[in-house]
C-alpha positions as CSV (number, residue, x, y, z in Angstrom):
1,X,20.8,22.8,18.2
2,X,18.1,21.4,16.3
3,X,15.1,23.2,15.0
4,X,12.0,22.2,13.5
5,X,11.3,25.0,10.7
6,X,12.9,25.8,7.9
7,X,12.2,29.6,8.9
8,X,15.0,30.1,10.9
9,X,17.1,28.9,8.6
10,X,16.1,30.9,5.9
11,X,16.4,34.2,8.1
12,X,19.8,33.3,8.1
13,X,21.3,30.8,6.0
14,X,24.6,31.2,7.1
15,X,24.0,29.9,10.6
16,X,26.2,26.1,11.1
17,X,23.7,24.7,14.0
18,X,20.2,25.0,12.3
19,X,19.5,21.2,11.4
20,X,16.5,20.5,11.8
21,X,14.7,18.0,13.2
22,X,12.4,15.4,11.0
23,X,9.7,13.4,12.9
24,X,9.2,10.4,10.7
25,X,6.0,8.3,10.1
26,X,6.8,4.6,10.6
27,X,3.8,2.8,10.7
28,X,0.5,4.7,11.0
29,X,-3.2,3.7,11.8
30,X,-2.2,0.3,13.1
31,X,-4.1,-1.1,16.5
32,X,-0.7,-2.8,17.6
33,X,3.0,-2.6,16.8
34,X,5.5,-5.3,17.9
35,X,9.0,-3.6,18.9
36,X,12.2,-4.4,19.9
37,X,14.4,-2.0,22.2
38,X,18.7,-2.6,21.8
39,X,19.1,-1.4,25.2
40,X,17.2,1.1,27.7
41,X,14.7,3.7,27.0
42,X,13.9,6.5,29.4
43,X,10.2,8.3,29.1
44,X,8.3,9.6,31.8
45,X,11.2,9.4,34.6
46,X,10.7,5.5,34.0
47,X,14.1,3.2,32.5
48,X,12.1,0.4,30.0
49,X,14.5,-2.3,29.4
50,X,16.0,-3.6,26.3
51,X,13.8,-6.5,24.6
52,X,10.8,-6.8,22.6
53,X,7.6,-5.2,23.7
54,X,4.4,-4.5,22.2
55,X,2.6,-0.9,21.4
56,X,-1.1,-0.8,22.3
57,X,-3.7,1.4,21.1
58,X,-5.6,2.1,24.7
59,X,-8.0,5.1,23.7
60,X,-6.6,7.9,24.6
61,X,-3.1,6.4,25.9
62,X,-0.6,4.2,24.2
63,X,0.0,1.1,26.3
64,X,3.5,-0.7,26.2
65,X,4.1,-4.3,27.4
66,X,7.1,-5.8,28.0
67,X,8.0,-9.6,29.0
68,X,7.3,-8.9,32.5
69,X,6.5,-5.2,32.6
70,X,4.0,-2.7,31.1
71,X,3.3,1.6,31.2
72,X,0.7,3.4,30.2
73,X,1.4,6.5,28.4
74,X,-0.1,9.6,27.6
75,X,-0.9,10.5,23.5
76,X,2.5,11.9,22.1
77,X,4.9,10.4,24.3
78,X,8.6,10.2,23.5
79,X,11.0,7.7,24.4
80,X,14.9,8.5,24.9
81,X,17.5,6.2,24.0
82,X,19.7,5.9,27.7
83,X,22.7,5.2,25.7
84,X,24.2,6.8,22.6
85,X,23.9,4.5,19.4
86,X,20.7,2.9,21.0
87,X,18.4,1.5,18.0
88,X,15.2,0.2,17.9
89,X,13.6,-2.5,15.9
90,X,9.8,-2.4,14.0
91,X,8.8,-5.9,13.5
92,X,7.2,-6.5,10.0
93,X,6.7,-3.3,8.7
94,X,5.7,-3.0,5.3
95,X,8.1,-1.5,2.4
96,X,7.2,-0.3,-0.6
97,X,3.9,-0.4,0.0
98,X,1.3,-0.8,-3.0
99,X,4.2,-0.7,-6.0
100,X,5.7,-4.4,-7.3
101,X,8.6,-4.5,-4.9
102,X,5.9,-4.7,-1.8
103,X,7.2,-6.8,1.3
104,X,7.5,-6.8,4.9
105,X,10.9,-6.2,6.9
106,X,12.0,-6.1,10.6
107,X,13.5,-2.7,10.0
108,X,16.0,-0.8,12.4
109,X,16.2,2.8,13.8
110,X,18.2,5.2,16.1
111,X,17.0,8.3,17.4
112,X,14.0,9.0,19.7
113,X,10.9,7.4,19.3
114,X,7.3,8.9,19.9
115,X,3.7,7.1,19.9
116,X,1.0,9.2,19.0
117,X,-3.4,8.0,18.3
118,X,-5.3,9.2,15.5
119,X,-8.9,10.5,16.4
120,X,-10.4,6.8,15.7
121,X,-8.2,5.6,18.3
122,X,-5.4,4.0,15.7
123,X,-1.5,3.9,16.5
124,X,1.3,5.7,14.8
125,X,4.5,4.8,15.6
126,X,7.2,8.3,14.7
127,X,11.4,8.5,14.7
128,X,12.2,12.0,15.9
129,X,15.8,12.1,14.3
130,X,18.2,15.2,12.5
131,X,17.6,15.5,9.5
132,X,22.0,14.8,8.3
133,X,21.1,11.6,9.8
134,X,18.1,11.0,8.3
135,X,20.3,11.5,4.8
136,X,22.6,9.1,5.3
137,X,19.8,6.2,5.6
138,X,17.5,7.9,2.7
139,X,20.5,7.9,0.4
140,X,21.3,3.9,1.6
141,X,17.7,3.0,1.5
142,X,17.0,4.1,-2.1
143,X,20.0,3.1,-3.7
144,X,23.2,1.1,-2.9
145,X,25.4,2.9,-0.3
146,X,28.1,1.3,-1.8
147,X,27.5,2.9,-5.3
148,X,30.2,6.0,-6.3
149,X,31.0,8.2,-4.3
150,X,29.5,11.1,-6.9
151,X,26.6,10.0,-7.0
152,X,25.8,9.3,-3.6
153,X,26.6,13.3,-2.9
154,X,24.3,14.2,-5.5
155,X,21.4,12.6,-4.2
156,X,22.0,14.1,-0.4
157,X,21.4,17.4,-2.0
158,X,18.5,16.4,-3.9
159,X,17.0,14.8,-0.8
160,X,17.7,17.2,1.1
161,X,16.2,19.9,-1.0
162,X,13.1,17.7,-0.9
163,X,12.6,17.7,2.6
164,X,13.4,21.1,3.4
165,X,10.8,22.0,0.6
166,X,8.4,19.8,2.3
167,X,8.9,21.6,5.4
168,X,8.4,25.1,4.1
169,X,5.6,24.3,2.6
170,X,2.6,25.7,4.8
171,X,-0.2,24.2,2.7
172,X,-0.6,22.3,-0.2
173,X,-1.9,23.6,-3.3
174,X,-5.2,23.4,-4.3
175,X,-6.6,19.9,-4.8
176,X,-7.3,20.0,-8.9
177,X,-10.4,20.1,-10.3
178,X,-11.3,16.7,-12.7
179,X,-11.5,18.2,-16.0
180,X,-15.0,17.8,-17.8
181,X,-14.9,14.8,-19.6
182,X,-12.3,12.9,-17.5
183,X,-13.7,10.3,-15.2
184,X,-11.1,9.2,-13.0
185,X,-8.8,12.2,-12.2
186,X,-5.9,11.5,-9.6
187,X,-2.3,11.1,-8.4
188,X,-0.5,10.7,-5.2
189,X,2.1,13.2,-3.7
190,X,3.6,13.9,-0.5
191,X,0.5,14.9,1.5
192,X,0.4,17.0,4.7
193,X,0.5,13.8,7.2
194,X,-1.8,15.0,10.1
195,X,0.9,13.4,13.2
196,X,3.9,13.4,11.6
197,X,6.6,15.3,8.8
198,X,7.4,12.7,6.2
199,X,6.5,9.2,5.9
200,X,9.2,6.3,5.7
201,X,8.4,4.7,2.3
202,X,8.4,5.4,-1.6
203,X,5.5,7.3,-1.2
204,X,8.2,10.2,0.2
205,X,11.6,8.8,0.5
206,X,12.4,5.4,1.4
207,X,14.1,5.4,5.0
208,X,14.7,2.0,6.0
209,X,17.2,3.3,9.1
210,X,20.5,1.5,10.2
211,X,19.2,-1.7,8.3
212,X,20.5,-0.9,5.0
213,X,24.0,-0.9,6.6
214,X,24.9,2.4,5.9
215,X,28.2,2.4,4.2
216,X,31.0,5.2,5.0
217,X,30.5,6.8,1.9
218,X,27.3,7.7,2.0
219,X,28.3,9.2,5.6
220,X,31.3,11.5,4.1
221,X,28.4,12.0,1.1
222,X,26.0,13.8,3.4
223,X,28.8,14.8,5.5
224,X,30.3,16.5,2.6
225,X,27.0,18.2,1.1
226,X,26.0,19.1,4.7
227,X,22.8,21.9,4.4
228,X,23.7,22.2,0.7
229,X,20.3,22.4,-1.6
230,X,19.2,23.2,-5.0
231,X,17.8,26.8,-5.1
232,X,16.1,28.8,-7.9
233,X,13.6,31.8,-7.4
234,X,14.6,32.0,-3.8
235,X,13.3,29.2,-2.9
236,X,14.8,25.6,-2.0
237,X,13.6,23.4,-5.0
238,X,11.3,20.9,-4.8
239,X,13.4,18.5,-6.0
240,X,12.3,14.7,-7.1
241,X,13.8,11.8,-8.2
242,X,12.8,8.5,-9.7
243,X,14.6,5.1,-10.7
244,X,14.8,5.4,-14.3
245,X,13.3,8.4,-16.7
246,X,14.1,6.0,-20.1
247,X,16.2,8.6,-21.6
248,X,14.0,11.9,-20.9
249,X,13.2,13.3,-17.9
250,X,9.2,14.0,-17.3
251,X,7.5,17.6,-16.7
252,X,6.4,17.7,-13.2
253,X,2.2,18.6,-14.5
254,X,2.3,14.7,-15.6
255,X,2.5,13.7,-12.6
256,X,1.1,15.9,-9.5
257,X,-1.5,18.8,-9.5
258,X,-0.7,22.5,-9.0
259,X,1.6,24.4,-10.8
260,X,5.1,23.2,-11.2
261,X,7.8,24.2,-8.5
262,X,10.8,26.1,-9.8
263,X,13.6,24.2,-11.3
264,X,12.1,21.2,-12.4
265,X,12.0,20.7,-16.0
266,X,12.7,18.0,-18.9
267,X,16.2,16.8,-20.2
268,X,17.0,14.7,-22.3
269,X,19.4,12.5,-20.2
270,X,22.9,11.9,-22.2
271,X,25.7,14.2,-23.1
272,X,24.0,15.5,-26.4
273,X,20.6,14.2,-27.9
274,X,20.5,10.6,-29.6
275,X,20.7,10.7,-33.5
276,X,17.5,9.5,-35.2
277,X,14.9,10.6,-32.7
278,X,12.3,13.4,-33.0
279,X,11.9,15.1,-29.8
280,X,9.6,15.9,-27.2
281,X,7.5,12.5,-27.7
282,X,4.4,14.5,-28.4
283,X,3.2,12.3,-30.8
284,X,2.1,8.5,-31.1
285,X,4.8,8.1,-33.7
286,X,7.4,10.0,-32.2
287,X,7.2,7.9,-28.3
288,X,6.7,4.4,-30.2
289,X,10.2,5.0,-32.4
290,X,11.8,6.5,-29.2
291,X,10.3,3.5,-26.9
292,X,10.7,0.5,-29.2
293,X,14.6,1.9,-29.4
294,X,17.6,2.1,-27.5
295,X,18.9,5.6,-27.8
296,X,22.4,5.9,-26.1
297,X,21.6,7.6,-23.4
298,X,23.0,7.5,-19.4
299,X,20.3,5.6,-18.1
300,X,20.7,2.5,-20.5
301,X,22.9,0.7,-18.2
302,X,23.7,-2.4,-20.2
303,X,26.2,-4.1,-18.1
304,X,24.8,-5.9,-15.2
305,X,27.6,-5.3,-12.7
306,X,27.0,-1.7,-13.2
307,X,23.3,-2.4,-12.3
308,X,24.4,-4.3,-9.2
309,X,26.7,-2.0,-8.1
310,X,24.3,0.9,-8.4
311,X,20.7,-0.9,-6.9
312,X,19.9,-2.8,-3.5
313,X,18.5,-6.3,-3.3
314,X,15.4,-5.7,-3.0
315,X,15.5,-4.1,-6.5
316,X,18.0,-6.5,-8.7
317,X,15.1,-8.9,-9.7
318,X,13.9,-5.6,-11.7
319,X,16.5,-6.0,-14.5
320,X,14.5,-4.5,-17.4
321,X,13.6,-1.2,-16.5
322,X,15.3,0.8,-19.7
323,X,12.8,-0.7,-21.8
324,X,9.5,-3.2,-20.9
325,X,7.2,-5.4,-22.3
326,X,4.1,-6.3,-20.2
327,X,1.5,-8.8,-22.3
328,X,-2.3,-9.1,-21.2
329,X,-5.6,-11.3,-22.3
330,X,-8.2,-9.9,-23.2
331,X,-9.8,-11.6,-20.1
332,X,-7.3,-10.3,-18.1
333,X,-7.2,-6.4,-19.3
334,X,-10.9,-6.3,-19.0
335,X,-10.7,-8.3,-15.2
336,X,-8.1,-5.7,-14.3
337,X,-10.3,-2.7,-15.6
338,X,-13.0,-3.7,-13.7
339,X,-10.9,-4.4,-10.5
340,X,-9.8,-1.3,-10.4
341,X,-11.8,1.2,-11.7
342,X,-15.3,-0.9,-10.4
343,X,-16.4,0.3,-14.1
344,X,-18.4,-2.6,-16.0
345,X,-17.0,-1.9,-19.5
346,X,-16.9,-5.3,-20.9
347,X,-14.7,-6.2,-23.1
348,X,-11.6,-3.3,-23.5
349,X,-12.0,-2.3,-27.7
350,X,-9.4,0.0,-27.3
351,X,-6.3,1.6,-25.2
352,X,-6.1,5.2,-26.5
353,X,-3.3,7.4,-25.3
354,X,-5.0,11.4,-25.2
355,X,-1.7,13.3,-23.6
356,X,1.6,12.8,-23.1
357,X,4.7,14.5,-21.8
358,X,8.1,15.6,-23.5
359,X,9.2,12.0,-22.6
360,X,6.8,9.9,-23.7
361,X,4.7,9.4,-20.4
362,X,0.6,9.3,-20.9
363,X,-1.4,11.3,-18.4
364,X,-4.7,11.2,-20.0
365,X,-5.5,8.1,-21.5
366,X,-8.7,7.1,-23.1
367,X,-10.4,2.9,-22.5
368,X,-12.9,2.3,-25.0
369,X,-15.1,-0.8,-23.8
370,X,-18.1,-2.9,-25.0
371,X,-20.6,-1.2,-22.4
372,X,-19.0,2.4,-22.6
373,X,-15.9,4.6,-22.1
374,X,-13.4,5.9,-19.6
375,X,-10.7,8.4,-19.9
376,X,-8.1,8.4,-16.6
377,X,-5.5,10.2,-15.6
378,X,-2.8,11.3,-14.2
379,X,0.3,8.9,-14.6
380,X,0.0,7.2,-11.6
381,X,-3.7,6.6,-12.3
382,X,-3.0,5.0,-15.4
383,X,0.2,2.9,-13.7
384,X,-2.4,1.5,-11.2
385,X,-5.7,0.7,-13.9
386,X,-3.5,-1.4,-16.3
387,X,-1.4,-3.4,-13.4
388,X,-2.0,-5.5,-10.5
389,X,0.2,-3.3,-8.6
390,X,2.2,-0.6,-10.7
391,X,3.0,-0.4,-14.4
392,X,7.0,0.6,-13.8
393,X,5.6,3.8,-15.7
394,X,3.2,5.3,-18.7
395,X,5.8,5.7,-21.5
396,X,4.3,2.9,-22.9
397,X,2.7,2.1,-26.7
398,X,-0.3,0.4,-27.0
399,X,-0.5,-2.8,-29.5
400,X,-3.7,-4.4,-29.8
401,X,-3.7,-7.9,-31.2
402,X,-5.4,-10.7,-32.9
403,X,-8.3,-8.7,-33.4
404,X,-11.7,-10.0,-34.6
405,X,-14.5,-8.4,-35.1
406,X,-12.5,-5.0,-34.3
407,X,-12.6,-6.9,-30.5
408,X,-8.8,-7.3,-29.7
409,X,-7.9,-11.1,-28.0
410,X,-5.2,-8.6,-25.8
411,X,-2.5,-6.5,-26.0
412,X,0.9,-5.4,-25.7
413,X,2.6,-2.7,-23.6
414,X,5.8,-2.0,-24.6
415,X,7.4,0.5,-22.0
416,X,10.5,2.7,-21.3
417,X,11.4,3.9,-17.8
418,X,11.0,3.2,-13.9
419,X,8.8,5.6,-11.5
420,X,7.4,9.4,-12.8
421,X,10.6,10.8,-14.6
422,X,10.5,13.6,-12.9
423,X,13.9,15.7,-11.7
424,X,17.0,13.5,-11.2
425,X,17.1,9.9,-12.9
426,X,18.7,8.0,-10.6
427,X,20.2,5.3,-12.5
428,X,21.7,8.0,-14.9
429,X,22.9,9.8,-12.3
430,X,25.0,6.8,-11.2
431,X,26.0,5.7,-14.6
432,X,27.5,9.3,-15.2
433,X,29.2,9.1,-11.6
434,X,31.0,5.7,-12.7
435,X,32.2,7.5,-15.8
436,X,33.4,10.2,-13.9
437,X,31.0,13.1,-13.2
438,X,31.8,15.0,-10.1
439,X,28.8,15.2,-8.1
440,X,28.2,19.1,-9.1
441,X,28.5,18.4,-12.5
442,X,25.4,15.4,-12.3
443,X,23.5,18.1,-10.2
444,X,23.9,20.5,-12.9
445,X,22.8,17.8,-15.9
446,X,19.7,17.6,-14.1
447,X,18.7,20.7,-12.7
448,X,20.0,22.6,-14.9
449,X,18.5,25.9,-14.0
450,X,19.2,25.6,-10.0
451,X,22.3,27.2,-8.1
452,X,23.4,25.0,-5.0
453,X,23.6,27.2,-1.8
454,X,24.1,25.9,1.6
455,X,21.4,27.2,3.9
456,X,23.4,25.6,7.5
C-alpha cells in the first residue's frame, strides 16, 4: 500500500507498508512533449500501443498522437503500464538545467505516467512512482551506482530524509525580506511545485530513471536503508547534499531563507581539523590561506580513478572541483555584470566580499563600478552574477590585477568546492566509504547531531 503523506507514517512509524508515493515533475510548461512507450499503456479503458507518440497541449485536454492513432484526454490523466517493467522514454529533456553541466538526454522511466495543463494552457508531463524506487534512480543519477557500497547507503538515507521533509512540509517559510541596502537579494530552493511533488533535476534531486543503469548495489543500498531517515527534534531532517564542500561544510542561512532546519550544521570534513588553518573562514585572511591550500581533508580526492569510480560521465570533464581558478577581462566581468544583473555599472573597480560562512562561502558580496554600486546575495546569486552559467561555488578570493588608475584590467577567482556545502559532501562521503567507513559511521561525520530511525 502506498500513501501519499507523510502523516500516516508519522502516526505510526512502525507500520512496514506506508511507502509513499512521489509524483515527479518531468518536463513542465512545455506546448508538446515527444514520447516513446516500451510496450502498452492502458488509460481511460483504452490499450495505446508501444511506439513513439506525441503529447499535445489542447486547452483544456491533453491530446496524444500516435503513428496511426490519437486520444484526447481529460486534464490529470494517468496512464498504466499493461505489463510489469514497462518504461517509457522523454525525448530531449533537458538535465541540469541552468548550471555548467546543462544538456539534453532521451531519458527513461517506469512507473505510471500522468499529463496535467497549467492555467495558461502549458503541458506537464509527471511519473507517479514509490518512493524505494524512486531512491534507487536518485542515488544512480547523482553519483556512480557503481561507487562503494557505503556510500551509496548513506546517500538513500539522506535522500530519503529529503523527500519525506519535503512532503511534510505544508508551506514554505516566509519569503525573506531584501535587507536595506542589498539590491539583489535571492536564492533558489525546492519550491512548492503547483502540479506536482518534486521535480527531476538538480534543482531537487537529479532522477534520470532506468537510464543511469541502475547498478545492484544501489538496489540492496535502498533495499537495505528501506524508510530509514535522519531525525532530530522530532522531525525528519531536512537533509541536503552537494558535490564537494572544499573541506568545510556550509551553514544552511548561506544558502536558502528561513531559519535553518534541525540537524544541519558545519564540519569540518576530515578525521580531525588540518594543521595550519584558522577556523571558521570568517575572515578575508583566514578563507584565502584555507582556499589557496590543500588541507588534507576527505574531499581532496587526488587520485583520478577514485574520481572516476565515485562520479558519472556527465560530470568527469569537472576534474578540478577541490580547488578553482576562474580568470576574467575586464571587458568580460563588466559584460557579465551587466548581462545579468541589467545594472549599467561600467567598468567593475572592485569585487568586495561583505559575509561569509564558517567555510569560506560569500553570501553578501559587494560590486563597486564606474557608474555606481551593487551588493548581491545569497550564494547562488553571486554563483550566477560572476558566471555565464554557475561559479562551481562562492568560496572564492578575489584578486584584482594589472590595475591602473585604481581600474583593474581583470581578475582572478580562485575557488574551493562544488554546489552550496550544505549537509553531506558527497565526494567526502565516498572517499571515506573507499577507506572503509560503514555507511552509519559517514552519516554520523555529517550529521552529527541526528539519530537514524526508520519511519516504515
Amino acid at each position: 500500500m502506498f500513501v501519499h503523506s507523510l502523516s500516516s507514517i508519522l502516526v505510526n512509524p512502525h507500520s512496514k507498508d506506508s511507502e509513499p508515493v512521489l509524483r515527479i515533475g518531468l518536463v513542465s510548461d512545455v506546448p508538446q512533449q515527444h514520447l516513446v512507450f516500451s510496450s502498452q499503456f492502458r488509460v481511460h479503458e483504452r490499450t495505446l500501443p508501444a511506439g513513439p507518440c506525441v503529447a499535445l497541449g489542447n486547452g483544456p485536454v491533453v491530446e496524444l498522437r500516435g503513428t496511426d492513432w490519437s486520444v484526447k484526454l481529460p486534464d490529470g490523466a494517468v496512464l498504466s503500464p499493461v505489463e510489469t517493467g514497462a518504461s517509457f522514454t522523454i525525448t530531449d529533456m533537458p538535465v541540469g538545467t541552468g548550471f555548467h553541466w546543462q544538456q539534453k538526454e532521451d531519458l527513461i522511466y517506469n512507473g505510471e505516467l500522468e499529463f496535467s495543463m497549467t492555467s495558461a494552457g502549458m503541458l506537464t508531463v509527471i511519473n507517479r512512482i514509490g518512493l524505494e524506487q524512486y531512491l534507487e534512480s536518485v542515488i544512480s543519477s547523482e553519483m556512480n551506482p557503481l561507487a562503494p557500497s557505503e556510500f551509496l547507503k548513506a546517500h538513500a538515507v539522506v535522500a530519503r530524509s529529503w523527500v519525506l521533509a519535503q512532503l511534510a512540509r505544508d508551506h514554505l517559510a516566509p519569503h525573506e525580506q531584501k535587507p536595506p541596502g542589498v539590491d539583489i537579494w535571492e536564492w533558489q530552493d525546492r519550491e512548492d511545485h503547483a502540479l506536482f511533488d518534486l521535480c527531476a533535476d538538480d534543482h531537487c534531486q537529479r532522477y534520470h530513471g532506468l537510464t543511469r543503469r541502475i547498478s545492484q548495489a544501489a538496489r540492496d543500498a535502498v533495499k537495505t536503508t528501506r524508510g530509514i531517515v535522519l531525525w532530530a527534534e522530532e522531525h525528519v531532517v531536512d537533509a541536503r547534499f552537494s558535490k564537494c564542500c572544499g573541506g568545510l561544510s556550509e551553514e544552511y542561512h548561506t544558502a536558502w531563507g528561513g531559519s535553518a532546519p534541525p540537524g544541519l550544521v558545519s564540519i569540518i570534513d576530515a578525521q580531525a581539523p588540518p594543521q595550519g588553518f584558522a577556523l571558521p573562514l570568517d575572515s578575508e585572511e583566514k578563507a584565502a590561506k584555507w582556499i589557496k591550500g590543500n588541507p588534507d581533508v576527505f574531499c581532496r580526492v587526488d587520485d583520478p580513478a577514485l574520481w572516476r569510480a565515485l562520479s558519472l560521465p556527465m560530470d568527469r570533464d569537472t576534474t578540478n572541483f577541490f580547488r578553482w581558478t576562474i580568470r576574467y577581462t575586464q571587458e568580460e566581468l563588466a559584460a557579465m555584470v551587466e548581462h545579468r544583473t541589467g545594472a549599467g555599472l561600467g567598468q567593475i573597480l572592485r569585487l568586495t566580499p561583505l559575509k561569509r560562512g564558517p567555510s569560506g562561502r560569500m553570501w553578501l558580496l559587494e560590486i563597486k563600478g564606474q557608474h555606481g554600486n551593487l551588493t548581491i546575495g545569497k550564494e547562488l546569486c553571486i554563483r550566477r552574477v560572476l558566471s555565464d552559467s554557475h561559479l562551481k561555488s562562492s568560496a572564492f578570493v578575489v584578486e584584482h590585477r594589472e590595475l591602473h588608475r585604481d581600474v583593474p584590467g581583470g581578475v582572478i577567482l580562485h575557488g574551493a568546492g562544488w554546489g552550496h556545502g550544505v549537509g553531506m559532501c558527497q565526494i567526502g562521503a565516498g572517499s571515506m566509504a573507499a577507506q572503509g567507513s560503514p555507511w552509519r559511521a559517514i552519516l554520523t561525520h555529517y550529521f552529527p547531531s541526528c539519530e537514524l530511525r526508520t519511519l516504515f
